[in-house]
N, CA, C and O of each residue as an XYZ file, in Angstrom:
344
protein
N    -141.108   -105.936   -126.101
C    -141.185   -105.407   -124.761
C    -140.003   -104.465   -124.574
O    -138.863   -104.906   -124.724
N    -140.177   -103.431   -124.314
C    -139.497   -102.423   -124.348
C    -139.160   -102.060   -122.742
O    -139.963   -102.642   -122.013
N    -138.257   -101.311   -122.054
C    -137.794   -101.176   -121.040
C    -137.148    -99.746   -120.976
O    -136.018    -99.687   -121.459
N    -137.760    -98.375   -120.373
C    -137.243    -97.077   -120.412
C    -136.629    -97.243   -118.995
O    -136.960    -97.584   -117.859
N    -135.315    -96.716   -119.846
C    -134.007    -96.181   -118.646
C    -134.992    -96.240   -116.943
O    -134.756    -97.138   -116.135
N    -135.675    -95.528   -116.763
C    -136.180    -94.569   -115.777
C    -136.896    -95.968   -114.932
O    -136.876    -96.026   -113.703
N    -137.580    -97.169   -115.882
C    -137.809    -98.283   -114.793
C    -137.122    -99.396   -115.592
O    -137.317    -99.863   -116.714
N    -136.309    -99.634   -114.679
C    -134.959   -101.287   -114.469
C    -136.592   -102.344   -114.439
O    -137.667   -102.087   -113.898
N    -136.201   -103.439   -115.182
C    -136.604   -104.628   -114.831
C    -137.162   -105.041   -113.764
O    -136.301   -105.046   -112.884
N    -138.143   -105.389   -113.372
C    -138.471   -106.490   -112.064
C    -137.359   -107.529   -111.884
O    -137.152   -107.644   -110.676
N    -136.714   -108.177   -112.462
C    -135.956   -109.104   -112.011
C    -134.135   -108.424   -111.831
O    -133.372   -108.972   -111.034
N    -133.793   -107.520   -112.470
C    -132.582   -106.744   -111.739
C    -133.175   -105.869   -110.665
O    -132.509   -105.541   -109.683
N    -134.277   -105.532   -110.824
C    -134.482   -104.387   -109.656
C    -134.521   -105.956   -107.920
O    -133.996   -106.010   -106.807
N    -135.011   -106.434   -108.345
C    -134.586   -108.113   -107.290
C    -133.457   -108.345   -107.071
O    -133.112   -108.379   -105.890
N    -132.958   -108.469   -107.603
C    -131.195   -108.923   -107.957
C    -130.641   -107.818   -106.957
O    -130.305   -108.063   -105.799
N    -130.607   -106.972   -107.367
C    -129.843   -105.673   -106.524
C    -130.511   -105.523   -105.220
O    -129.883   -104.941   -104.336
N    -131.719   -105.974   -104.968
C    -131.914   -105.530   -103.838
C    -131.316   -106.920   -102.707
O    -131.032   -106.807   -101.514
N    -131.270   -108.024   -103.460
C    -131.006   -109.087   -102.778
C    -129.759   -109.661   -102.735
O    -129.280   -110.564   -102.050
N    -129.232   -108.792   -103.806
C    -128.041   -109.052   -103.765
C    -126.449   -108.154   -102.936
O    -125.483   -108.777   -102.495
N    -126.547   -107.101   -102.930
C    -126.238   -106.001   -102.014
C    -126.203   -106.669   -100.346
O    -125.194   -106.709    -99.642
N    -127.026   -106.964   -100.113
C    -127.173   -107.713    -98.534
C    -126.055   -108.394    -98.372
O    -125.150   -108.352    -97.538
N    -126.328   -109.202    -99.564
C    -125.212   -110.647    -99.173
C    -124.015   -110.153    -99.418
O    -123.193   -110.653    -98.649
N    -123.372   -109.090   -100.441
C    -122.155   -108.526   -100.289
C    -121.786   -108.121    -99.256
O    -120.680   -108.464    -98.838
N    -122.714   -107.155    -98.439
C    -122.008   -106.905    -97.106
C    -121.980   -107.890    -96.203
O    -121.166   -107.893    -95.280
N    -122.686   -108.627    -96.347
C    -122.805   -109.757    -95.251
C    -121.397   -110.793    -95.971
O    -121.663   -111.920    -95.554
N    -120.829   -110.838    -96.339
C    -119.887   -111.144    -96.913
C    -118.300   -110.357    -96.378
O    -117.187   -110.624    -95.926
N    -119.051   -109.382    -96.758
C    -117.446   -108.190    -96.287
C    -117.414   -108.437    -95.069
O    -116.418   -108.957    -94.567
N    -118.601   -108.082    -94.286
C    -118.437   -108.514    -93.170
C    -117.756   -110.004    -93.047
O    -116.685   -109.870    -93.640
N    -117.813   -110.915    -92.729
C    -118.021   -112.085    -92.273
C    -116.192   -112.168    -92.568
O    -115.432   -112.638    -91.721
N    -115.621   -111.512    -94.178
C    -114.468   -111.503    -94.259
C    -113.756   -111.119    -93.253
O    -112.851   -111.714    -92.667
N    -114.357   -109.750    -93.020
C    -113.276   -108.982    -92.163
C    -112.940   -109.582    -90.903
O    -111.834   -109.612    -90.363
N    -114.270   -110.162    -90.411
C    -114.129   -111.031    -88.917
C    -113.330   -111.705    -88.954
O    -112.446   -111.525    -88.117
N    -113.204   -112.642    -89.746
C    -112.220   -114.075    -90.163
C    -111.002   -113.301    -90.123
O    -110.340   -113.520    -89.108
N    -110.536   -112.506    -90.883
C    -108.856   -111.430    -91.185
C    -108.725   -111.201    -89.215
O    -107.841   -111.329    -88.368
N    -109.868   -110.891    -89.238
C    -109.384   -110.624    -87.555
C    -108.903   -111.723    -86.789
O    -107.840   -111.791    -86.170
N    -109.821   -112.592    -86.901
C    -109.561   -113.715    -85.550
C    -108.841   -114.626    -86.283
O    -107.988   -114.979    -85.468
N    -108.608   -115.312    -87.425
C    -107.999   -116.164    -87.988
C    -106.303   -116.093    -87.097
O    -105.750   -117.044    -86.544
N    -105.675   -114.347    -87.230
C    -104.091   -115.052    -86.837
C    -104.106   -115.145    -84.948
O    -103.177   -115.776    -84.445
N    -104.944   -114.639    -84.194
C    -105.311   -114.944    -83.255
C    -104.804   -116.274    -83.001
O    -103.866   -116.700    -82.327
N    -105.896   -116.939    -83.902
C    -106.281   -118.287    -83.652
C    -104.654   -119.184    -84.191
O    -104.166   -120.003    -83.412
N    -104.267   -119.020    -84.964
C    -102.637   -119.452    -85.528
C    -101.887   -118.856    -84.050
O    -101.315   -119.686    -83.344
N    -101.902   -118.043    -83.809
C    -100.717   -117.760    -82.241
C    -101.038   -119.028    -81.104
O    -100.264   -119.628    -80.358
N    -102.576   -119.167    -81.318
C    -102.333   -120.489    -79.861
C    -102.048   -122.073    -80.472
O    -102.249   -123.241    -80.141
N    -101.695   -121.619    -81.122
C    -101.107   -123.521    -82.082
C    -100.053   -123.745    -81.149
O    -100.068   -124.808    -80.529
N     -99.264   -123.034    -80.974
C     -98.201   -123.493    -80.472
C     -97.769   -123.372    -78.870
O     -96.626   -123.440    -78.417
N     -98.928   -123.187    -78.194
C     -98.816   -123.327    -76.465
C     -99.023   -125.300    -75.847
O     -99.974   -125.974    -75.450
N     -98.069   -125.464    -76.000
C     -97.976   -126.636    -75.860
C     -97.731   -127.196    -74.470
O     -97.780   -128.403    -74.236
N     -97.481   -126.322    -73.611
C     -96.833   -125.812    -72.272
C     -98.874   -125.477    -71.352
O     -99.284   -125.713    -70.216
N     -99.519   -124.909    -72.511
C    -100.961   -124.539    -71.744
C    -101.955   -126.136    -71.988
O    -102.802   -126.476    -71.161
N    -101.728   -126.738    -72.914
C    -102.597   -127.313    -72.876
C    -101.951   -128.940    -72.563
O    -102.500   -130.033    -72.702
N    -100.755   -128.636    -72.153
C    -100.173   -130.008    -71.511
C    -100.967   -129.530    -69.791
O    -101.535   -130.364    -69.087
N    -100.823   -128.105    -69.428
C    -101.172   -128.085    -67.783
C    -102.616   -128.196    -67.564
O    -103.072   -128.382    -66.436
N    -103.725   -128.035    -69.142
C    -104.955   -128.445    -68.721
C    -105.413   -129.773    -69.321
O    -106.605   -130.079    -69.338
N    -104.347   -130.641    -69.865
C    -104.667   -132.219    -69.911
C    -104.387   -132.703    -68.220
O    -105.362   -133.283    -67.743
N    -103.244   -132.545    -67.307
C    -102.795   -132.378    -66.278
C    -103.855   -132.465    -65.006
O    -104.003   -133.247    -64.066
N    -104.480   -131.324    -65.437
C    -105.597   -130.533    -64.667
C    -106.651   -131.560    -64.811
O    -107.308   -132.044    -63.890
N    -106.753   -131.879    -66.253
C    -108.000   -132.415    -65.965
C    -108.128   -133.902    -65.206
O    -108.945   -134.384    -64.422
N    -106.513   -134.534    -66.041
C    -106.642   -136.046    -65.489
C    -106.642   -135.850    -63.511
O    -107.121   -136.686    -62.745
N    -105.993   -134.574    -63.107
C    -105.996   -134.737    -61.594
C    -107.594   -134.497    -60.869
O    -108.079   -135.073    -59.895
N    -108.015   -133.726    -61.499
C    -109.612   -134.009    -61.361
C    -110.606   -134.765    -61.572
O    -111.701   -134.601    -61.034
N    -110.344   -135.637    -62.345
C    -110.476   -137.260    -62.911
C    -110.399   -138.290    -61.521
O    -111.178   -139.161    -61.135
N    -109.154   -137.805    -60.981
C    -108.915   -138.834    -60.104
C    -109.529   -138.564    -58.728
O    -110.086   -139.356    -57.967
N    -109.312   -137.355    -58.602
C    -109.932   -136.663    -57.590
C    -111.560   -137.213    -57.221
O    -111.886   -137.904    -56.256
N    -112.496   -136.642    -58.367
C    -113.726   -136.918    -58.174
C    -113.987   -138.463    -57.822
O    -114.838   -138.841    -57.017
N    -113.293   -139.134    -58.406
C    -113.098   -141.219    -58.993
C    -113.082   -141.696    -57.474
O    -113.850   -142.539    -57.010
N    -111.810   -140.835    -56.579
C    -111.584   -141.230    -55.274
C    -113.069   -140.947    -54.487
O    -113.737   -141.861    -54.003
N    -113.461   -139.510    -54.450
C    -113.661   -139.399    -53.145
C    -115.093   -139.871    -53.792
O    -115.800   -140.256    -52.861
N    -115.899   -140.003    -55.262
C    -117.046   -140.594    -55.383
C    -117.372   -142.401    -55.736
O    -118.400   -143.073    -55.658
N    -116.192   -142.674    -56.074
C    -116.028   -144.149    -56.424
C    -116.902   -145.188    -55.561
O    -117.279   -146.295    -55.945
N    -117.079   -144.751    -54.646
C    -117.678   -146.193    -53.759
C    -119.068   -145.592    -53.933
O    -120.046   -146.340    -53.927
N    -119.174   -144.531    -54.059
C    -120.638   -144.633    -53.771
C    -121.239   -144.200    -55.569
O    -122.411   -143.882    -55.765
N    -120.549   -144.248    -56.328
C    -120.946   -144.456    -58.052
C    -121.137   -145.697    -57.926
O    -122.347   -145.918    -57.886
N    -120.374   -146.844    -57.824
C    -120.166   -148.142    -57.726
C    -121.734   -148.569    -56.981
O    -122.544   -149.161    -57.694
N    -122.044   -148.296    -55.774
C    -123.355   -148.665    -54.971
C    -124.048   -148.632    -56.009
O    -124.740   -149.519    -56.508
N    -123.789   -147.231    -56.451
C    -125.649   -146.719    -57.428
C    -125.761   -147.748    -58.720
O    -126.762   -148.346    -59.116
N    -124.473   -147.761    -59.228
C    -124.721   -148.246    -60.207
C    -124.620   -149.683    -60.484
O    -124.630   -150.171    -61.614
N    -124.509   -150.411    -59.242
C    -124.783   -152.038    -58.835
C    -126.024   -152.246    -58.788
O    -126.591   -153.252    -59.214
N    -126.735   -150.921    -58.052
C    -128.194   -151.170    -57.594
C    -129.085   -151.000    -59.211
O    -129.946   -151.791    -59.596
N    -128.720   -150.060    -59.794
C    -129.404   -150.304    -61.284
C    -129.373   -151.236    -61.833
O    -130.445   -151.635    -62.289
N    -128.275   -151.958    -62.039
C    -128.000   -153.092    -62.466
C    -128.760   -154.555    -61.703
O    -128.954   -155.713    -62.074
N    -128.957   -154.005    -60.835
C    -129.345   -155.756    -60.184
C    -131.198   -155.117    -59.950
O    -131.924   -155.667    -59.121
N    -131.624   -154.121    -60.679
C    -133.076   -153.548    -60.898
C    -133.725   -154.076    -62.218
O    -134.827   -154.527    -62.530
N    -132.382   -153.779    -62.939
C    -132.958   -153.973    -64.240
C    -132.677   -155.788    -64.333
O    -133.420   -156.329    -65.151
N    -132.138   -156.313    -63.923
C    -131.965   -157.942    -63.564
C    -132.693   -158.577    -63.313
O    -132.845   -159.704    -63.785
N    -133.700   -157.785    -62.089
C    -134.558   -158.535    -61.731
C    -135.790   -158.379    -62.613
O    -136.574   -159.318    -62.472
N    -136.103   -157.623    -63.321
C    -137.235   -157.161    -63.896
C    -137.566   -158.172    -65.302
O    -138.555   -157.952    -66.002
């Protein structure tokens, strides 16, 4: 089986076509990462931001707990004494 210059293989002429994609899709995907990667290394060390939204959150924690507490508590007595009786 012989193969002239002028027609490549069925299975490299595959190769190259399927393979080319994934290189750029590759370069790409690199370059993104080179981008956002030291981004992402600069907020390691805000220790000051994510102490004020642990903060934040526990005061909203308490917040909601207060002003919904009695009436979470109702609802969820009444489920409880539903599924009890059943």
């Amino acid at each position: 089986m012989t193969n002239s210059p002028a027609s490549p293989s069925p299975i490299r002429a595959a190769v190259s076509t399927t393979v080319r994609p994934v290189r750029r899709a590759d370069r790409a995907l690199l370059w993104h990462l080179r981008s956002v990667l030291p981004r992402l290394s600069d907020e390691r060390g805000d220790v000051p931001g994510w102490v004020l939204i642990t903060l934040m959150t526990a005061g909203l924690v308490l917040l909601i707990w207060g002003l919904a507490g009695p009436a979470l508590s109702t609802v969820f007595e009444q489920a409880i004494s539903r599924v009890s009786a059943i």
